[in-house]
C-alpha positions in Angstrom: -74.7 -30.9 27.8 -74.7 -30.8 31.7 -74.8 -35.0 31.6 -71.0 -34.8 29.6 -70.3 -32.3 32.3 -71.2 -34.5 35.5 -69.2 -37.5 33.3 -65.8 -35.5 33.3 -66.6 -34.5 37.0 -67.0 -37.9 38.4 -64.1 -39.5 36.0 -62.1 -36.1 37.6 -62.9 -36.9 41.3 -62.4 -40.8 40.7 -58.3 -39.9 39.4 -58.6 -37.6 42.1 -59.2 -40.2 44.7 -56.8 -42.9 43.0 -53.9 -40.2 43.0 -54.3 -39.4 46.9 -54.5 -43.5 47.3 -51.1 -43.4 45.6 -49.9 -40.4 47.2 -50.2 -42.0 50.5 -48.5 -45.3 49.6 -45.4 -43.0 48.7 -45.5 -41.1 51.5 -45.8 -44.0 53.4 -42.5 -45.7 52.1 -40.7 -42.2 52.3 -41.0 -42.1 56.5 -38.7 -45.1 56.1 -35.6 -44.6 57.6 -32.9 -44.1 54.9 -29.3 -46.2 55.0 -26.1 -44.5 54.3 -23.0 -45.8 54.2 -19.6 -43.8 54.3 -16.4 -44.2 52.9 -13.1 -42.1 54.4 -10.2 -42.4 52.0 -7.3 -42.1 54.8 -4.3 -41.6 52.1 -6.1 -38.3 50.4 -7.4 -37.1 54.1 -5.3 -33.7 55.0 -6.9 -33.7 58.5 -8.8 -30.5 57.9 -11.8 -31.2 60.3 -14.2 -29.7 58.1 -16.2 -33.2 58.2 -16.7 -33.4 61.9 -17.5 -29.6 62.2 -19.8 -29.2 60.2 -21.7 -32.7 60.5 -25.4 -31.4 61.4 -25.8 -34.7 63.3 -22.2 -35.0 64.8 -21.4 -38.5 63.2 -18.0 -37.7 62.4 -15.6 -36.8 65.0 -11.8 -36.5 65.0 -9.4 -39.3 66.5 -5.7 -38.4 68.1 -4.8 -37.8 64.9 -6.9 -35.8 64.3 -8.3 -38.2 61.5 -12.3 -38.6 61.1 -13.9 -41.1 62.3 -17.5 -42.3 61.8 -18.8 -42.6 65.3 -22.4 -43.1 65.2 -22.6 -44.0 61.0 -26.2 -45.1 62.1 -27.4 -41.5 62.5 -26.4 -40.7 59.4 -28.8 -38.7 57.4 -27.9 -38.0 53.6 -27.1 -34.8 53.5 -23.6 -35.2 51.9 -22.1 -31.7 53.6 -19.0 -33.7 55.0 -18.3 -35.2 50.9 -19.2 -31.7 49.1 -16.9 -29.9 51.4 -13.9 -31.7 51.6 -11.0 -30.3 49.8 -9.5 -33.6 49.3 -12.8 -35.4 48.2 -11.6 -37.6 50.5 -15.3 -38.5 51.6 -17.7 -40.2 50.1 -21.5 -41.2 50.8 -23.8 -43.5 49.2 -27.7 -44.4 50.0 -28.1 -48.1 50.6 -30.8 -50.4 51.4 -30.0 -53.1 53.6 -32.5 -56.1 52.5 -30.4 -56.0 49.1 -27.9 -58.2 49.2 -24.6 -56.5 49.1 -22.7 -57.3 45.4 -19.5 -58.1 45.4 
């Protein structure tokens, strides 16, 4: 009775081992940096400036006009509060990879 026990233990630390091996692989592609690109529909854009002060990493700022503008789109980090808040949905951003060949 022990031997079926020591059996379900080793085939439990072997799954163990192989999950952590693939635990790490997707960790590993998660530190990649992430893509984002952003979309400003002008014509639905009341000038609000809810975008660019709220943006937790100040890529949107305001021109004369006080339109938004994607200064540093690079910087960009997901988190969609600029498209969520606006109350003329006038944003909108979308998660990209850049070795994909854009469609057109």
């Amino acid at each position: 009775m022990n031997k079926g026990k020591e059996e379900a233990g080793s085939t439990y630390k072997k799954r163990k081992i192989e999950d952590h091996h693939d635990h790490s692989q997707n960790k590993n592609a998660s530190n990649q940096k992430k893509h984002y690109s952003q979309t400003i529909f002008r014509n639905w854009c009341k000038r609000c400036g809810i975008c660019s002060a709220f943006c937790p990493k100040k890529v949107i700022s305001c021109d004369d006009d006080k339109r938004p503008v994607f200064e540093h789109p690079e910087d960009c980090i997901g988190c969609r509060f600029c498209e969520l808040h606006c109350p003329d949905f006038a944003i909108t951003i979308k998660e990209y990879d850049p070795s994909q060949k854009e469609e057109l």
